[in-house]
C-alpha positions as CSV (number, residue, x, y, z in Angstrom):
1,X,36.5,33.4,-6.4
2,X,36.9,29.4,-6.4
3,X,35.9,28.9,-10.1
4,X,39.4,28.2,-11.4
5,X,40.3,25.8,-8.3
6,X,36.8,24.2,-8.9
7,X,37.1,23.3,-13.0
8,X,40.6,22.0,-12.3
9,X,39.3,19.7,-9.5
10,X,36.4,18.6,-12.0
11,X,38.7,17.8,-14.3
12,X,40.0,15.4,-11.3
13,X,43.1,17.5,-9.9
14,X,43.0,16.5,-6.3
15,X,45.6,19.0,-5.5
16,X,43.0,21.9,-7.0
17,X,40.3,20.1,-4.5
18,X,42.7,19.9,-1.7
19,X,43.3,23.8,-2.4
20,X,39.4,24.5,-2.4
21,X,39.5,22.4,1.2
22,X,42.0,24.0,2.9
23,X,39.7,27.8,1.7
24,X,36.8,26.6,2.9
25,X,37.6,24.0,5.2
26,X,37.4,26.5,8.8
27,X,34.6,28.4,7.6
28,X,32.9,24.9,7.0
29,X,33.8,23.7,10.7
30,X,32.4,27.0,11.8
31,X,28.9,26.0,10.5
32,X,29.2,23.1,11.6
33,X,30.0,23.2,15.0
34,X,27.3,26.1,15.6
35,X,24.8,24.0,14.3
36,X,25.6,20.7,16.1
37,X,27.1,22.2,19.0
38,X,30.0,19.6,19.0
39,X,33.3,19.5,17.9
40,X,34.0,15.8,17.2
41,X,30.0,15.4,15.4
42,X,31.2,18.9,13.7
43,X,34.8,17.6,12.6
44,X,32.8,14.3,11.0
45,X,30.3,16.4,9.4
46,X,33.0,18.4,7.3
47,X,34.7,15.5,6.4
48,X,31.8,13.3,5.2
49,X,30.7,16.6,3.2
50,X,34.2,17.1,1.6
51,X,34.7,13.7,0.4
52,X,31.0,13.7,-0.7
53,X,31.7,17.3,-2.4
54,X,34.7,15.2,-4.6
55,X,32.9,12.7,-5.6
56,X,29.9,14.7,-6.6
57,X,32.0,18.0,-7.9
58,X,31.5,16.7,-11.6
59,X,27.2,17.6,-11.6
60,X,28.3,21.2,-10.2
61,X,27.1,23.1,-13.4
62,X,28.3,27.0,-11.9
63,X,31.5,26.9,-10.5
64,X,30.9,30.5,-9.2
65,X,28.4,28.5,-7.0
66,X,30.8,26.5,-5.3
67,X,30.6,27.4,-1.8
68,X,26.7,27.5,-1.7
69,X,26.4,24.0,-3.0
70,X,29.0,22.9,-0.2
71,X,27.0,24.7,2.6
72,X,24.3,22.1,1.0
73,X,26.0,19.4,1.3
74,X,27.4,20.4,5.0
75,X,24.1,21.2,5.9
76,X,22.7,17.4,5.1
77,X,25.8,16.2,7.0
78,X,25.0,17.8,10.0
79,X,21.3,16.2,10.1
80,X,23.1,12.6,9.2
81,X,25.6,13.3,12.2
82,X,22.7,14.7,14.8
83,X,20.9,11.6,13.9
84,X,23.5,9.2,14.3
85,X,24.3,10.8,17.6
86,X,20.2,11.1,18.9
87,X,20.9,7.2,18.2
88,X,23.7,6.5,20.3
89,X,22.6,8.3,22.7
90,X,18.9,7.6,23.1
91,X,19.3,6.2,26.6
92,X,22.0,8.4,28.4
93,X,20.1,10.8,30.2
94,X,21.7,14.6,31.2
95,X,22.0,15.6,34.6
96,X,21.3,20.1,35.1
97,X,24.0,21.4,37.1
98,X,23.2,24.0,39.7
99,X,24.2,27.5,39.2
100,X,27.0,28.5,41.7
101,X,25.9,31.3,43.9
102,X,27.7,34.3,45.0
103,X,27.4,37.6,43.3
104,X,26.1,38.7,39.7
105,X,29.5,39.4,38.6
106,X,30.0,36.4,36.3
107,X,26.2,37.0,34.4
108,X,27.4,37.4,31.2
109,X,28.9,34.2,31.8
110,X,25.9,32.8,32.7
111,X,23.5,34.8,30.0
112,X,25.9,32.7,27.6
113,X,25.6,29.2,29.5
114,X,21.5,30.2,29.2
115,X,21.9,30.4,25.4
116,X,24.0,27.7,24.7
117,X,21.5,25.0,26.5
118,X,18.4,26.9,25.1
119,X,20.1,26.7,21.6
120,X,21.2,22.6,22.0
121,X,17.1,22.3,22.7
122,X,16.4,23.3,19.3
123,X,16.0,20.9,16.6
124,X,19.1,20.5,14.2
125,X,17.1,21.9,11.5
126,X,16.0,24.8,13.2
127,X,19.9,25.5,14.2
128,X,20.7,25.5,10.8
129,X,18.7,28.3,9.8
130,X,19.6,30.2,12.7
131,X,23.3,29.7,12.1
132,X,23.1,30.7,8.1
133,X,21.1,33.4,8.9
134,X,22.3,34.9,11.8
135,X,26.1,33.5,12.1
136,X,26.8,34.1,8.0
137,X,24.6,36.6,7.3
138,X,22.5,35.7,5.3
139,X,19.2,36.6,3.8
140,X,16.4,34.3,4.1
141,X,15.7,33.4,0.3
142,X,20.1,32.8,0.4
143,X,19.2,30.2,3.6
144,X,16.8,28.4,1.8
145,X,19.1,28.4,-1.5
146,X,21.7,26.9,0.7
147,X,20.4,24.4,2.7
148,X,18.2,23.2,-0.4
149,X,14.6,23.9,1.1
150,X,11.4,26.3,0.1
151,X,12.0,29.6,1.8
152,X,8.7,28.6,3.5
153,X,9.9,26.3,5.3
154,X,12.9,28.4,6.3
155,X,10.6,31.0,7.5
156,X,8.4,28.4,9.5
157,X,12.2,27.2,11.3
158,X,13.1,30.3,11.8
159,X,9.7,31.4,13.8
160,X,9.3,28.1,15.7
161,X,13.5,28.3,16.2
162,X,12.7,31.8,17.9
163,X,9.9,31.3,20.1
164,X,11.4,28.1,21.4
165,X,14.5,30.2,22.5
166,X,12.2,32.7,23.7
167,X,10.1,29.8,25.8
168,X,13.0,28.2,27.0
169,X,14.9,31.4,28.1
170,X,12.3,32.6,29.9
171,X,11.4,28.8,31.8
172,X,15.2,29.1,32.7
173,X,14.5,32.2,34.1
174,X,11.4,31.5,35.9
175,X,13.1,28.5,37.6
176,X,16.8,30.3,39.0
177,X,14.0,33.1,39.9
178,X,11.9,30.3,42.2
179,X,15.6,28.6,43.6
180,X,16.6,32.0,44.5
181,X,13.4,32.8,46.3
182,X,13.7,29.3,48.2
183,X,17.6,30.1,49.1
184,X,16.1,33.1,50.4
């Protein structure tokens, strides 16, 4: 789909690259903010991967592969922003905020507040996986093509990605379950 835009941007037509940006660019952002949970970190790590994706463009030997190869470089982005952020923020510590109560009309709401924290527990790697396979659709052998690791390892994420979900679902659950009982 891209391979025409991509050789006229290897041969060093920015307004070919610019094209191939503005295609990808808000599919990029979406992987990007599901897996650092973060717009500003997300917004960085698109950038840093499209500039990085011009100067590199030339070694792309498929153009066909385009889009793979920039989930690639987007996906290393993401672990450079996560770790520039876990060192920022290494000594700010984040205060849980009680659930409101009332009725059970808003659960949904809540069910979707649940997942969001359990998913910001999970390592950035393990979000990664979860997002290319779950979010794009994609087999596991595609996830591991992508993100430039054995599918071993992307099975290993995916298992320890699900069961720490699981486990912290459920200790969320356990503990509204014990505040309710003590409101009670």
């Amino acid at each position: 789909m891209y391979a025409a835009l991509v050789e006229q941007a290897k041969r060093g037509d920015r307004d070919a690259f610019d094209s191939l940006a503005r295609l990808t660019g808000d599919r990029c952002m979406a992987i990007a903010f599901r897996i650092l949970r973060d717009f500003d970190l997300a917004d960085d790590a698109v950038q840093s991967a499209l500039l990085t994706a011009w100067r590199e463009l030339r070694v792309l030997r498929d153009p066909e592969r385009f889009e793979p190869w920039l989930h690639r470089i987007l996906t290393h982005a993401c672990y450079a922003e996560a770790r520039r952020r876990r060192r920022w923020s290494e000594g700010i510590r984040v205060l849980t905020v009680e659930p409101a109560h009332g009725t059970d009309e808003y659960a949904s709401v809540d069910n979707r507040d649940q997942l969001e924290r359990a998913f910001k527990r999970l390592t950035v790697q393990q979000r990664a996986v979860l997002v290319f396979h779950h979010y794009l659709g994609l087999p596991l052998p595609e996830v591991a093509a992508r993100i430039g690791i054995p599918l071993g390892t992307v099975k290993s994420r995916m298992h320890h990605a699900k069961r720490a979900l699981r486990a912290s679902l459920d200790a969320e659950a356990r503990s509204s379950a014990a505040s309710q009982e003590r409101m009670a």
